[in-house]
KOLDREN-653520 format. One line per 8 residues: number of its first residue (from 1); for each residue x, z, y of C-alpha. Coordinates in pm, 1 decimal. Layout:
BEGIN
NUM	X/Z/Y  ...
***
This chain:
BEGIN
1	-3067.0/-6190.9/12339.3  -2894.7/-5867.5/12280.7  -2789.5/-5777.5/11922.5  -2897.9/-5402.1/11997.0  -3147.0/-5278.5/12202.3  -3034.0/-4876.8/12291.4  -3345.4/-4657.9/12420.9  -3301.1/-4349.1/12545.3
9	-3603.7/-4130.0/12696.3  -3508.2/-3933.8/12991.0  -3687.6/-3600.5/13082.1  -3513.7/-3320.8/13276.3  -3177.5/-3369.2/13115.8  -2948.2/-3419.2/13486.6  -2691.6/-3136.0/13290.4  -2630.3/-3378.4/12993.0
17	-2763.7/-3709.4/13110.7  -2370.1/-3840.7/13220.7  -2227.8/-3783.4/12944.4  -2517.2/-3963.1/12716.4  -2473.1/-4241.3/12906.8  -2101.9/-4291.6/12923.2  -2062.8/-4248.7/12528.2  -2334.1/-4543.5/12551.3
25	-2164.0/-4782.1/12796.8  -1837.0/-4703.7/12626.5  -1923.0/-4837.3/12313.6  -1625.3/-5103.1/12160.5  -1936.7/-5311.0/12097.7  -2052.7/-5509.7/12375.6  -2335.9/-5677.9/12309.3  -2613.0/-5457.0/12382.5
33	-2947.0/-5356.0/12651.8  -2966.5/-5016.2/12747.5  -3363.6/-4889.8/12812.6  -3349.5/-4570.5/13013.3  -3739.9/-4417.1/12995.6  -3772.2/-4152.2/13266.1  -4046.9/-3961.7/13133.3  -4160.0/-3811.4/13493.5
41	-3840.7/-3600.2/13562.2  -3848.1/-3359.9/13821.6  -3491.3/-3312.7/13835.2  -3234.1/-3540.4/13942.4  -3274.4/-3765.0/13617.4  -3393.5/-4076.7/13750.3  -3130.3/-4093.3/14070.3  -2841.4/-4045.8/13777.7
49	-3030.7/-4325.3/13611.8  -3036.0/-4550.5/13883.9  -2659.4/-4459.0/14012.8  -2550.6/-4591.3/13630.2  -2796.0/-4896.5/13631.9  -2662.2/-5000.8/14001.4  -2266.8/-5032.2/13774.4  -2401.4/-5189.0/13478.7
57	-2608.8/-5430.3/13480.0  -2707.9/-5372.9/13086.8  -2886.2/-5069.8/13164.5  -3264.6/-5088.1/13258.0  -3455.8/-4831.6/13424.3  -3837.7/-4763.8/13351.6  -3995.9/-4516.0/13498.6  -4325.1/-4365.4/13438.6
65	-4557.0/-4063.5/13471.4  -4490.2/-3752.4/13188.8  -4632.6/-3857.8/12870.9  -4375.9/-3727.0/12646.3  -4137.7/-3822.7/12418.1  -4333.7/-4036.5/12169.9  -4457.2/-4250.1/12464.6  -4113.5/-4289.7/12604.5
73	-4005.1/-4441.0/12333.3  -4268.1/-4681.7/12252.1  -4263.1/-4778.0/12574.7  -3888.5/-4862.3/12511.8  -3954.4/-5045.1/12191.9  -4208.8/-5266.9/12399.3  -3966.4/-5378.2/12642.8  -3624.2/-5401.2/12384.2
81	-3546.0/-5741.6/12353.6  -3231.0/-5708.3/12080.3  -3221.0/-5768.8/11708.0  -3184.6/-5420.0/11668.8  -3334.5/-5102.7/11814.6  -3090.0/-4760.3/11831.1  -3259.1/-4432.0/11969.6  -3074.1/-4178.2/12119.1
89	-3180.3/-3826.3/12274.3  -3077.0/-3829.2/12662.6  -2937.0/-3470.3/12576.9  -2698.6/-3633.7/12282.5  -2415.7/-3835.4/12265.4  -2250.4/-4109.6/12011.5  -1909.5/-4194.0/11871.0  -1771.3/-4465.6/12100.1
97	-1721.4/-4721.3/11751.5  -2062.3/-4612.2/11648.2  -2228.9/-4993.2/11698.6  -1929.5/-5133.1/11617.3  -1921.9/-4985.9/11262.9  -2272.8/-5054.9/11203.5  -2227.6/-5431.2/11305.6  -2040.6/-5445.7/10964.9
105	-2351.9/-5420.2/10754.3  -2598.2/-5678.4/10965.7  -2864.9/-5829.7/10852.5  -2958.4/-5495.7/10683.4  -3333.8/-5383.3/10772.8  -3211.3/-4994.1/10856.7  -2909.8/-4856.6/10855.8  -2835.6/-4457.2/10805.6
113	-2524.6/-4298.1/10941.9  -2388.1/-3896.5/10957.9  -2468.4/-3647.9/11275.7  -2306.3/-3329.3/11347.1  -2477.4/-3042.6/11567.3  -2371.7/-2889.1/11826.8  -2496.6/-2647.6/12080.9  -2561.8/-2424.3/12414.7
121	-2374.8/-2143.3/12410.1  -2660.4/-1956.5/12273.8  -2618.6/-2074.3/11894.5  -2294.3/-1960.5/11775.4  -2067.4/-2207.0/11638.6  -2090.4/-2124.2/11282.3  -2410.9/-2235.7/11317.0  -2388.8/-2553.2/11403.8
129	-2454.6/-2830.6/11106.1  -2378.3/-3198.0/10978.5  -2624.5/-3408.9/10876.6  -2518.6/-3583.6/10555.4  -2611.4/-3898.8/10439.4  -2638.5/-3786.6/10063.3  -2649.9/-4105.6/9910.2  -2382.9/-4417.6/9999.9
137	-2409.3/-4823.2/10012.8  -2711.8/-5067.7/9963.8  -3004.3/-4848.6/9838.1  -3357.2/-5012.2/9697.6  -3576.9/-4892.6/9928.6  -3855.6/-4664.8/9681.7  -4062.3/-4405.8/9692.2  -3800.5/-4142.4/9579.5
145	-3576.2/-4330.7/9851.3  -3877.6/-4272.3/10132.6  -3841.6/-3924.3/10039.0  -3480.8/-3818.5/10049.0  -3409.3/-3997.1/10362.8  -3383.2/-3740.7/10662.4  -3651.0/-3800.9/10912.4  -3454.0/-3842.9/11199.2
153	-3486.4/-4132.6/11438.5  -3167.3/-4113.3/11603.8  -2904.4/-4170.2/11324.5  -3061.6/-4435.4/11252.2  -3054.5/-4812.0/11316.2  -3375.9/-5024.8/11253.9  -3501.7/-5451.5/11304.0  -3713.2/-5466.6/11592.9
161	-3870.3/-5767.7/11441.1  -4022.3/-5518.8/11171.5  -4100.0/-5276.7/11396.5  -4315.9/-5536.5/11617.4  -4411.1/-5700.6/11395.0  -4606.2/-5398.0/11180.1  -4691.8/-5228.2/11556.4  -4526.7/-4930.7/11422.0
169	-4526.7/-4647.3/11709.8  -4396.2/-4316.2/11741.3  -4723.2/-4121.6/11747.3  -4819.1/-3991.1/12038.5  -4911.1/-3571.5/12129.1  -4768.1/-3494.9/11765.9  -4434.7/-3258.9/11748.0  -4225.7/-3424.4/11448.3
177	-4316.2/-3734.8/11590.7  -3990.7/-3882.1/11318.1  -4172.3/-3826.9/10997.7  -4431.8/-4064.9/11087.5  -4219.3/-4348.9/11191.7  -3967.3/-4320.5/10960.9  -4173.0/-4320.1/10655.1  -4452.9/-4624.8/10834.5
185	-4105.8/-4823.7/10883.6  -3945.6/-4749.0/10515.8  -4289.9/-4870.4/10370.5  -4248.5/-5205.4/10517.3  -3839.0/-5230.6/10425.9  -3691.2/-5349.6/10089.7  -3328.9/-5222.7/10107.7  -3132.7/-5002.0/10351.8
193	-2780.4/-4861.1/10421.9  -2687.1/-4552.1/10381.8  -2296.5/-4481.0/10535.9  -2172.0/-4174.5/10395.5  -1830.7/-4179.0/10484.5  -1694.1/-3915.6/10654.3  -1733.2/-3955.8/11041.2  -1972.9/-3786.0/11249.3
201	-2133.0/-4087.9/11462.5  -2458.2/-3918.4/11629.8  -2415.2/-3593.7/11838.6  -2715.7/-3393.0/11856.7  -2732.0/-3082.3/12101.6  -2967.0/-2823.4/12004.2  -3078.9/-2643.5/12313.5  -3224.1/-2275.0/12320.0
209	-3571.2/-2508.8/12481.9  -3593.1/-2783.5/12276.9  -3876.9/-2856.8/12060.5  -3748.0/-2704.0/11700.8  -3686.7/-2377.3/11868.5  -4044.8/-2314.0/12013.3  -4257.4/-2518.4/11752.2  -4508.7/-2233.5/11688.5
217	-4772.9/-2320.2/11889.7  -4776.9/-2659.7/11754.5  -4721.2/-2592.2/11371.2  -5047.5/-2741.0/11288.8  -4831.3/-3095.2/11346.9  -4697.1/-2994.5/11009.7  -5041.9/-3027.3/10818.0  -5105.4/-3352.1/11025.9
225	-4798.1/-3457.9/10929.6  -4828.6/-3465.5/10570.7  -5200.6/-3581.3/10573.5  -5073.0/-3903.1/10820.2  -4810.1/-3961.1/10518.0  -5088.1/-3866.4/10210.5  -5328.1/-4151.6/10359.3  -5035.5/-4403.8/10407.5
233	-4930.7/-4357.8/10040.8  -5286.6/-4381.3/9919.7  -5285.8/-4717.5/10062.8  -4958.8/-4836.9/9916.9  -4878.7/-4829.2/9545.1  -4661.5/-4526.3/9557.5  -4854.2/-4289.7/9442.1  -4947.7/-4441.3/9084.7
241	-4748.0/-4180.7/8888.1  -4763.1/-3873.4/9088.1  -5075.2/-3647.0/9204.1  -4777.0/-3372.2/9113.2  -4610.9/-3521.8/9370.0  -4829.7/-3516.8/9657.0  -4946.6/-3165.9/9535.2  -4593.5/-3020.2/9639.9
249	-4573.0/-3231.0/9934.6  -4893.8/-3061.2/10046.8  -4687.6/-2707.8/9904.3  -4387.9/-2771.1/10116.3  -4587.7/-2912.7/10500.2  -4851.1/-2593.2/10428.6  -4550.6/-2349.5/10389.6  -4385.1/-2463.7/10679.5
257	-4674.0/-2463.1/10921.8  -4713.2/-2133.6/10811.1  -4372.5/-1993.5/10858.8  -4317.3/-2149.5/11194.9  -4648.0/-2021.5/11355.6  -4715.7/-1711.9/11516.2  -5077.8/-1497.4/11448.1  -5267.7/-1702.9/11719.1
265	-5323.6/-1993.7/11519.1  -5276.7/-1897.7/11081.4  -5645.0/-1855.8/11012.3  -5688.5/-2242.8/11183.4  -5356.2/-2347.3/10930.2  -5509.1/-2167.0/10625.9  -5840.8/-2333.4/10708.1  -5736.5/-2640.7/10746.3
273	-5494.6/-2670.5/10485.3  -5823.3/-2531.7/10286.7  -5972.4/-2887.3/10343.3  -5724.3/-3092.0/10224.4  -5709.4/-2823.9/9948.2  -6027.9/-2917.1/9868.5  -5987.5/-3322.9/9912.0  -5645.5/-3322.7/9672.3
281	-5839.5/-3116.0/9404.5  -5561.3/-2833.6/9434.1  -5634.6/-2579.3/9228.8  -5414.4/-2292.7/9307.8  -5473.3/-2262.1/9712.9  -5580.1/-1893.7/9677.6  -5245.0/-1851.1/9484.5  -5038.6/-2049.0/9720.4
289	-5157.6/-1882.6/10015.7  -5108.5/-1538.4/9877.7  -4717.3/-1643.2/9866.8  -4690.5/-1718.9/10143.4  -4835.7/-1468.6/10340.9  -4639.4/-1232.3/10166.9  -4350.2/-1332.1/10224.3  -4408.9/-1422.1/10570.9
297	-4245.5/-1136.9/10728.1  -3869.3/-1162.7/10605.6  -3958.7/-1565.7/10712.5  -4045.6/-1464.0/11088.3  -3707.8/-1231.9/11098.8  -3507.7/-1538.5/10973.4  -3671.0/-1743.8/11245.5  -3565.1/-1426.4/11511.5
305	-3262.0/-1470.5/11441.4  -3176.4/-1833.8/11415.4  -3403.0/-1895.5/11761.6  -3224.4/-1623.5/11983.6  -3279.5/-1813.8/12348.2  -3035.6/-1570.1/12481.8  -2816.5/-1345.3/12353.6  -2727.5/-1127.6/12651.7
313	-3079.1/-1086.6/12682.2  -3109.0/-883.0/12348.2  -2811.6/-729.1/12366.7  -2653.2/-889.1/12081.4  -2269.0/-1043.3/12060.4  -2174.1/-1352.9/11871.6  -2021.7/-1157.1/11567.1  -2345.9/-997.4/11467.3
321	-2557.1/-1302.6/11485.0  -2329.0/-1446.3/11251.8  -2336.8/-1177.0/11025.5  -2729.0/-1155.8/11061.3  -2729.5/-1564.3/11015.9  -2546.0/-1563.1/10675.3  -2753.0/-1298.7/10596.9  -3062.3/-1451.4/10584.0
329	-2965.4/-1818.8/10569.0  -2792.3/-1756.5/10213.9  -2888.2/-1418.1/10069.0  -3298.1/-1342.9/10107.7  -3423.6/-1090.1/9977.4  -3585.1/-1159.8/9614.5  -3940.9/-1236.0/9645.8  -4140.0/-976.8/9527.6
337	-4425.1/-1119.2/9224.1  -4730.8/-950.5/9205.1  -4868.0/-990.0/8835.9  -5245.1/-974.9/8737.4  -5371.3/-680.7/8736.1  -5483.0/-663.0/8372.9  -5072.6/-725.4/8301.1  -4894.9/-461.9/8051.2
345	-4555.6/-379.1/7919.3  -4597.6/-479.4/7547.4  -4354.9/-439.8/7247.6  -4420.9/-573.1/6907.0  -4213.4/-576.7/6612.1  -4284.5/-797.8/6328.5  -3915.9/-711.8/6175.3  -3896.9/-767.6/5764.9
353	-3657.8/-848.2/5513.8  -3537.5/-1241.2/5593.1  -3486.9/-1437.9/5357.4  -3177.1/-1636.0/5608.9  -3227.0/-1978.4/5444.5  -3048.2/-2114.0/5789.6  -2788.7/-1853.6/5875.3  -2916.5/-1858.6/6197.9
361	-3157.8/-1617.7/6483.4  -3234.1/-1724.4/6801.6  -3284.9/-1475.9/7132.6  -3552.1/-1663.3/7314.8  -3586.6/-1545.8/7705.5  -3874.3/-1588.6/7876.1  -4100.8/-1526.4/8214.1  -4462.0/-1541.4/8318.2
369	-4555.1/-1471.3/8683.8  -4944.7/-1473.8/8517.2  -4879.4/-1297.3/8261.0  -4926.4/-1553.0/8017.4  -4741.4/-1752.0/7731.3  -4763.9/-2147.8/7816.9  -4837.4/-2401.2/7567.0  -4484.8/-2551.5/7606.2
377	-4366.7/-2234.1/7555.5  -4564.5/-2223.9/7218.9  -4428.7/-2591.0/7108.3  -4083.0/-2501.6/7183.8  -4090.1/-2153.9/6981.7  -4244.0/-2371.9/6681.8  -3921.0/-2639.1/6691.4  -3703.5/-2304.6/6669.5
385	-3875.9/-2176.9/6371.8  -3775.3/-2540.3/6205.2  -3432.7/-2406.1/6200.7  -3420.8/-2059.0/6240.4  -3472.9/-1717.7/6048.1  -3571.4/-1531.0/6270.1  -3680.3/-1567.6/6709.0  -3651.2/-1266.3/6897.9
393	-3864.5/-1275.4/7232.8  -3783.0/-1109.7/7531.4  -3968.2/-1174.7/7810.4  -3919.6/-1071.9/8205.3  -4227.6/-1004.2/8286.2  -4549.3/-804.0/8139.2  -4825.7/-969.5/7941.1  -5221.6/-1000.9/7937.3
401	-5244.1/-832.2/7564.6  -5498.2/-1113.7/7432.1  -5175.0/-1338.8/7510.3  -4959.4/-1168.1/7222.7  -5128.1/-1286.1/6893.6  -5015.1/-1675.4/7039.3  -4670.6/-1561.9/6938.9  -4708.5/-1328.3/6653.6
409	-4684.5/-1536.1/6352.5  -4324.2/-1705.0/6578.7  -4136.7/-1402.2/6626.9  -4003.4/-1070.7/6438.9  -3975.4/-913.6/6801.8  -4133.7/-962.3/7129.3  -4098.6/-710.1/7441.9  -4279.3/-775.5/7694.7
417	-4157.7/-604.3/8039.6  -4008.8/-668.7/8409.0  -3611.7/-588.3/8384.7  -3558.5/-789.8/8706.5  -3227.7/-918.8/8535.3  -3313.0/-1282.7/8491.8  -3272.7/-1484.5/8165.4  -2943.8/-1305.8/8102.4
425	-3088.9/-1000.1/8114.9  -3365.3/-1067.6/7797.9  -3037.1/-1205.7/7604.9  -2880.3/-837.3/7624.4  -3248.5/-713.9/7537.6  -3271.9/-977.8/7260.1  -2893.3/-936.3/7141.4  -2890.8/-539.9/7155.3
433	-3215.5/-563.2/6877.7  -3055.1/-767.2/6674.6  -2731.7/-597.3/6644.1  -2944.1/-272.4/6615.3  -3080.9/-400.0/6343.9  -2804.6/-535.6/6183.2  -2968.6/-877.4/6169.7  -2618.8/-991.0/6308.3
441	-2428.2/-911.5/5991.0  -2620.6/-1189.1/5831.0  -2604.0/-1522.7/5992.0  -2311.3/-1776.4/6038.8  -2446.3/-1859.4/6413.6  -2650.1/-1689.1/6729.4  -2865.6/-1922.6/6943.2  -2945.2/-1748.7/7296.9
449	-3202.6/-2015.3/7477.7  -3497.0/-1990.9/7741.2  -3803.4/-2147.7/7861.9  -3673.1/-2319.1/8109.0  -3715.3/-2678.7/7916.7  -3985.6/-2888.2/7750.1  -3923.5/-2933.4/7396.5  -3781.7/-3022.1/7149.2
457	-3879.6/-3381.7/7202.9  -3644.2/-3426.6/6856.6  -3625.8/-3201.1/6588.0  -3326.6/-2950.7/6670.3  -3155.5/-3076.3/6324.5  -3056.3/-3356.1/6475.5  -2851.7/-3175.4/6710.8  -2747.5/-2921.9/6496.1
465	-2634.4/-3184.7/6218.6  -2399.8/-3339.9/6512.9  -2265.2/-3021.6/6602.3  -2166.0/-2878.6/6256.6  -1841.0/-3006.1/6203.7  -1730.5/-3021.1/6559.7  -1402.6/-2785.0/6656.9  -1516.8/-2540.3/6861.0
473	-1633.4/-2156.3/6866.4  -1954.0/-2193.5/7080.2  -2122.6/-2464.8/7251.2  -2404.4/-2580.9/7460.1  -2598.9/-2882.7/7505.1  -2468.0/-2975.2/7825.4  -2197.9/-2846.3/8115.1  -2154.0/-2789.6/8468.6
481	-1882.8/-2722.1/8680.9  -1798.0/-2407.2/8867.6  -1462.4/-2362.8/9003.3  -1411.6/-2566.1/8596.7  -1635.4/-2639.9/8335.3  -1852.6/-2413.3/8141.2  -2165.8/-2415.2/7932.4  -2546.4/-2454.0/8065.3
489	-2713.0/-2105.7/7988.0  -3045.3/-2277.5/7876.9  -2899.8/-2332.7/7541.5  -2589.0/-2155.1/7384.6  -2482.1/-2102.2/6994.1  -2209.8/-1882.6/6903.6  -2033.0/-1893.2/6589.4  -1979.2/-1546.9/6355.4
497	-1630.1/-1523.8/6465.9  -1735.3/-1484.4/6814.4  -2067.9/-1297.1/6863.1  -1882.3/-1050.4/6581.2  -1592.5/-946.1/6830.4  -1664.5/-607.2/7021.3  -1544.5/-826.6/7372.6  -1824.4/-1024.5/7322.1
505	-2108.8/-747.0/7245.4  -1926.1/-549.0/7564.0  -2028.6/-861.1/7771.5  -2335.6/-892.8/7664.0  -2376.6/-528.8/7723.9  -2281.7/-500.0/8085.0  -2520.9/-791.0/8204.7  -2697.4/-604.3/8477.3
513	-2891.6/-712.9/8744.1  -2811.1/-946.7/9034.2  -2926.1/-1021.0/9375.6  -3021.8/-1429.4/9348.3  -3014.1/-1685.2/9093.2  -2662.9/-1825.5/9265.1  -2524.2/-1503.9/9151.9  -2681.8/-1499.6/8774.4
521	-2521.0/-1827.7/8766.8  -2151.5/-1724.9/8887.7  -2126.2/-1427.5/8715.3  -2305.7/-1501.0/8397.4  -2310.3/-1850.7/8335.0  -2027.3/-1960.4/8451.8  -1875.1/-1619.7/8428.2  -1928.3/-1574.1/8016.9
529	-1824.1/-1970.7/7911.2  -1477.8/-1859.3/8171.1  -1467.7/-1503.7/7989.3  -1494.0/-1665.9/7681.1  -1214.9/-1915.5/7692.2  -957.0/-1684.8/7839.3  -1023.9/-1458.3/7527.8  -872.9/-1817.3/7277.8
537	-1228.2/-1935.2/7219.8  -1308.6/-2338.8/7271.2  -1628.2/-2454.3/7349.2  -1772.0/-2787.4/7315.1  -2125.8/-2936.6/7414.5  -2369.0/-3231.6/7293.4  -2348.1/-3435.6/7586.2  -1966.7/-3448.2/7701.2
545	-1957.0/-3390.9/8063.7  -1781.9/-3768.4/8085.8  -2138.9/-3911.6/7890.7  -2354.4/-3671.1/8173.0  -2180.9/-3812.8/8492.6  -2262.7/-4210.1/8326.9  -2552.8/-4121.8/8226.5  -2754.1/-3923.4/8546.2
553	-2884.4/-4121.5/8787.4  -2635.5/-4053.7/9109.1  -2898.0/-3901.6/9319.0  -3024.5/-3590.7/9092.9  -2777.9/-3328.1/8994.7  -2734.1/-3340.3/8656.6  -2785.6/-2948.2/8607.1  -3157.0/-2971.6/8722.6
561	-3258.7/-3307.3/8477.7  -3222.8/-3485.5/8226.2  -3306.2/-3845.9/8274.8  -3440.6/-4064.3/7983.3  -3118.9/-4262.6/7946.1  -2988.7/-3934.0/7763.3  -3317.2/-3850.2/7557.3  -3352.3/-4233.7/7400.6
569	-2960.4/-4297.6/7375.5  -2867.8/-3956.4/7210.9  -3206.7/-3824.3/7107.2  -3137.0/-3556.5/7353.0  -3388.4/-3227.5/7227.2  -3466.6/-3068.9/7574.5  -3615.2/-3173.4/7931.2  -3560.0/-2980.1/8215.5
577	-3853.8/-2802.0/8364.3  -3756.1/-2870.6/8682.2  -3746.8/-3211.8/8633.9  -4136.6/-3181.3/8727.5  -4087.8/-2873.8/8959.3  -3974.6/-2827.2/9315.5  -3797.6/-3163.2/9383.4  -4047.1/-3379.7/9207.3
585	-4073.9/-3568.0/9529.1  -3718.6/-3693.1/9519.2  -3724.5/-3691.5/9115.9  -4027.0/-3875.8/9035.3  -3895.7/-4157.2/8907.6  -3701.5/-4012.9/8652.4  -4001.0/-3807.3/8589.5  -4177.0/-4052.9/8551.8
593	-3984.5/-4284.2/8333.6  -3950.1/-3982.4/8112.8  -4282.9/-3890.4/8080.1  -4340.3/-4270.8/8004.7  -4095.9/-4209.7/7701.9  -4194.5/-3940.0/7537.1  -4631.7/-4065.2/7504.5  -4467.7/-4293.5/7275.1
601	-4244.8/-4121.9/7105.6  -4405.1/-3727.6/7101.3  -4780.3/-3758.2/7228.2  -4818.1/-3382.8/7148.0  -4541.6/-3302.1/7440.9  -4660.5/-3538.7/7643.3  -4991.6/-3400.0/7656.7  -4905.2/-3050.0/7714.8
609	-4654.7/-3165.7/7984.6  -4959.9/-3331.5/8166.8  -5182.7/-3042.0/8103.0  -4929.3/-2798.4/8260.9  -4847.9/-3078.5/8575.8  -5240.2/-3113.5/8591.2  -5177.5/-3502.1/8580.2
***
C-alpha cells in the first residue's frame, strides 16, 4: 500500500498538464499512487495522461464523462489506496521535497503547508499572493481552529481512513466545493499540523478562466455554502456559546454572494438570504442589506479590475493595473453612513463651577451609526464619573434628541455632530473646550478615552492607584508596535507637565481628517506616543508589552482583545469591543471564556454585553 495517494483531476489543461505531472513524479519521496481523473477533456489531456502512465507505472488513468471537478475527485478518493490522500489542480505544480517534508509529521490526521500564486500573463505580478499558514506546529483541532484554517484542498494533506470512513465527498454542482470538505473533515479530526515555515510548497496558477474569476453566475454557492456549514454545526457541539457567531458567518457568505454577482440573480440572493434571515432570528437584515447594496458599486469596480481577462483587450498596460490594484485593494473609499432620519447635530453644556476633588477630566469620544447612546456606553461613562471631575463628550456622529437626557446628569459637555475625523478628531473637539474653558488650569492629569471597550469590569482606582507613582509623563493601558512602541489610543492620561506645553495643544490642534482607520492609526496613534517621546517625555502602560505578548493567546492580535488571562490576573478595567465584533468567528473562545468571567464577577456588564450581542 502506498503511503500517499496523489489525485489530480484533469480537464482541458494539455498547456500545463506536463509540468503538473513532472513536479509529481519528481518528488524525493517515492512511495506514492498517482490518480489522474480525466474529467471528459476535449483536448489532448488524456493522450498526455496516458504517454506519462505508459513511463510510470505509479500513475493511474481514469477516465470518465464531464462531471466536474467535485466528481473527479471523489472519484479519485474512491479508488486511492494510500494512507494519505494529496490533491493537486492539473493546472498547478508542487515543490519537488513537498511529500518528503510532510513525511516528517506522520501519523498526523491533516497536515497544512504554504502556497504561493502565480499567474497568466494577464494578472500582473504584483498581484500574485502567498498563502500563509498563520498559525505553526500541533494545533487542537476547535471550533476557532475550523474557522481560521484556509479552505483550500490542495495545500493540504488528509487520512484517507477518515475520509472513508465518514464518506466525506467533495459536493457535487457547488462552486467552493473546499469549504464543505474541509470543514466535514476538521469536524471529525482531533489535532492537525500547521507548517509555517517559510517555503512555498503548493503552486497555484490563477488563470484569466478559472472558476474565482467568473463566479457570478454561481454566487448563490456562497449562501449554500454557509447554510451546508450552519446545519453541520447545529449538529455538533460547536455552536453552544455563539448565535453571535453564526450571525456574522451568515454577515460575511451574504456579503460575498452579493459582491460577486451581477444584476441577473441579487433579488434571488436577497431573497434567499431573507429565509435564513428569518430561520437564524436575525434581526437587522433590512439594515444589512442596505450596506451592502450601497456600497456595491465601488465593490463591482474592485472586481473590474482584479478580473481583467485581457489586458490588450481594454487597452490597459501593466503599470496602470497596478496602480488601479493598490488602489482599491488597500485604500477604498470610506463608506458612506446614512443616519436615521430623525438624527440632529446637538450641543449641550452642563459647564459649572467643579469642585476637582480628583484633579482629573476625561475627553470621552464617541460614535453612533443610529444615532443612539448604547447601554455600555452609559456603564462606562458612570465608572469615569467614579474618578473624575468632570467628562466631556464628543461624539462623531448626530443624535436622536430623546437620546441626550441618558447622558445629561454624566457630562458638563456633549456635542453631538459628524466631523468625519475619527476618535482623534472628538479629542481635539473635547480638548479645545476644555482649554477654552480653562478647565485645564485645574487638574494634575487629562484622560482622553473612547467607546471602543466594555467597561470598567474593575473600578478604574485600581488602575489608577497602580499607576500613581510610576515614572513616566503619560501612559496607556496597553501598547502596540509601529515601526516601535507607542500607546493604544483607547485610553491615554497625560500628566500637567505635558498637556500644559503649547507642543502638545499644537498637536492636538492640527488633528485633521484622514482617509482610513490605517492612517488615524499611523499618524495619530502611533504618530502622537512617537511625537511625544522625541519632545523628552516617557511613557509607560498597565500591561508591559513583555506581560501582553505572555499573556494573548498566539492566534489574536493583541491590539484587537483582551483575553481573560489579563482581566483575572491584573484586574484589567477594559474589554475590547471587538473582541465580540468582526472576527468573533476566529475569537470566540476567548470571547467566550471572557464573557464566562465577568457573569461572575460583574453580572451588570455581562448582561448588557449579551443584550448588545443579542445572545
Amino acid at each position: 500500500m502506498p503511503k500517499i495517494s496523489v489525485i489530480i483531476p484533469v480537464y482541458n489543461v494539455e498547456a500545463y498538464l506536463s509540468e503538473c505531472l513532472d513536479s509529481v513524479i519528481n518528488q524525493t519521496f517515492k512511495d506514492i499512487e498517482i490518480i489522474c481523473v480525466n474529467d471528459g477533456s476535449t483536448d489532448n489531456s488524456l493522450d498526455i495522461l496516458r504517454t506519462y502512465a505508459e513511463k510510470d507505472p505509479r500513475i493511474k488513468v481514469i477516465n470518465q464523462t464531464n462531471q466536474g471537478l467535485s466528481a473527479a475527485r471523489n472519484t479519485g478518493i474512491k479508488k486511492a489506496c494510500g494512507e494519505y490522500i494529496s490533491f493537486i489542480d492539473s493546472d498547478d505544480f508542487i515543490n519537488v521535497n513537498l511529500y518528503e517534508t510532510l513525511s516528517k509529521y506522520f501519523p498526523a490526521e491533516m497536515i497544512c503547508f504554504n502556497a504561493q500564486a502565480f499567474g497568466d500573463n494577464f494578472i500582473p505580478e504584483k498581484l500574485q499572493k502567498t498563502l500563509k499558514c498563520r498559525q505553526n506546529g500541533w494545533q487542537k483541532v476547535s471550533d476557532k481552529l475550523i474557522f481560521k484554517t484556509n479552505v483550500h484542498a490542495w495545500n493540504k494533506l488528509f487520512k484517507t481512513e477518515i475520509i472513508k470512513n465518514n464518506n466525506i465527498k467533495f459536493p457535487e454542482g457547488l462552486y467552493f466545493e473546499d469549504f464543505v470538505f474541509l470543514w466535514d473533515y476538521m469536524l471529525k479530526i482531533k489535532t492537525a499540523y500547521y507548517l509555517a515555515d517559510s517555503n512555498n510548497y503548493y503552486y497555484y496558477r490563477q488563470r484569466s478562466t478559472s472558476i474565482m474569476n467568473n463566479c457570478s453566475s454561481r454566487s448563490i454557492d456562497h449562501l449554500y455554502v454557509w447554510h451546508n456549514l450552519y446545519e453541520r454545526l447545529k449538529t455538533q457541539d460547536v455552536l453552544k456559546y455563539h448565535k453571535h457567531s453564526i450571525i456574522k458567518l451568515f454577515e460575511m457568505y451574504f456579503k460575498l454572494a452579493y459582491r460577486l454577482s451581477d444584476n441577473s440573480n441579487r433579488n434571488l440572493i436577497t431573497e434567499t438570504a431573507k429565509k435564513y434571515a428569518e430561520e437564524i432570528n436575525y434581526k437587522d437584515f433590512e439594515c444589512l442589506q442596505t450596506n451592502i447594496i450601497n456600497n456595491s458599486s465601488k465593490e463591482n469596480l474592485w472586481q473590474k479590475v482584479f478580473s481583467l481577462k485581457n489586458k490588450e483587450k481594454f487597452g490597459l498596460q501593466h503599470k496602470i493595473i497596478t496602480i488601479l490594484g493598490i488602489k482599491f485593494a488597500y485604500a477604498p473609499a470610506a463608506k458612506k453612513i446614512k443616519f436615521p432620519d430623525n438624527c440632529q447635530d446637538i450641543v449641550i453644556n452642563n459647564l459649572k463651577e467643579l469642585t476637582y476633588k480628583y484633579k482629573r477630566i476625561a475627553v470621552f469620544a464617541s460614535f453612533s451609526s443610529n444615532g443612539r447612546i448604547s447601554d455600555r456606553v452609559i456603564y462606562y461613562l458612570k465608572g469615569l464619573k467614579q474618578i473624575c471631575d468632570a467628562i466631556i463628550f464628543v461624539a462623531d456622529s448626530p443624535i436622536i434628541p430623546d437620546e441626550v437626557d441618558k447622558i445629561t446628569d454624566l457630562v458638563i459637555f456633549a456635542q453631538f455632530k459628524r466631523h468625519n475625523e475619527y476618535d482623534f478628531g472628538s479629542y481635539k473637539y473635547g480638548v479645545q473646550f476644555a482649554q477654552n474653558n480653562k478647565l485645564l488650569n485645574n487638574i494634575e492629569e487629562l484622560i482622553l478615552c473612547n467607546d471602543s471597550c466594555y467597561g470598567p469590569v474593575y473600578p478604574f482606582d485600581n488602575v489608577f492607584s497602580e499607576m500613581k507613582n510610576k515614572e513616566c509623563d503619560f501612559w496607556g493601558l496597553s501598547s502596540d508596535i509601529i515601526e516601535k512602541e507607542h500607546v493604544q489610543s483607547f485610553f491615554y492620561v497625560f500628566k500637567r507637565n505635558i498637556f500644559s506645553n503649547p507642543k502638545f495643544l499644537g498637536f492636538v490642534n492640527n488633528i485633521k481628517h484622514q482617509r482610513n482607520v490605517a492612517g488615524i492609526i499611523k499618524k495619530y496613534e502611533a504618530g502622537f506616543t512617537h511625537y511625544l517621546t522625541k519632545l523628552g517625555y516617557k511613557f509607560c502602560t498597565y500591561i508591559p508589552l513583555e506581560i501582553e505578548e505572555n499573556s494573548y493567546d498566539k492566534s489574536i492580535n493583541k491590539s484587537t482583545s483582551f483575553p481573560c488571562t489579563l482581566i483575572k490576573k491584573y484586574k484589567y478595567p477594559l474589554i475590547k469591543v471587538k473582541i465580540f465584533d468582526k472576527n468573533t468567528v476566529l475569537l470566540e473562545q476567548s470571547a467566550q471564556k471572557t464573557l464566562d468571567y465577568l457573569e461572575d464577577v460583574n453580572p451588570e456588564l455581562y448582561d448588557i454585553i449579551c443584550k448588545e450581542l443579542n445572545i
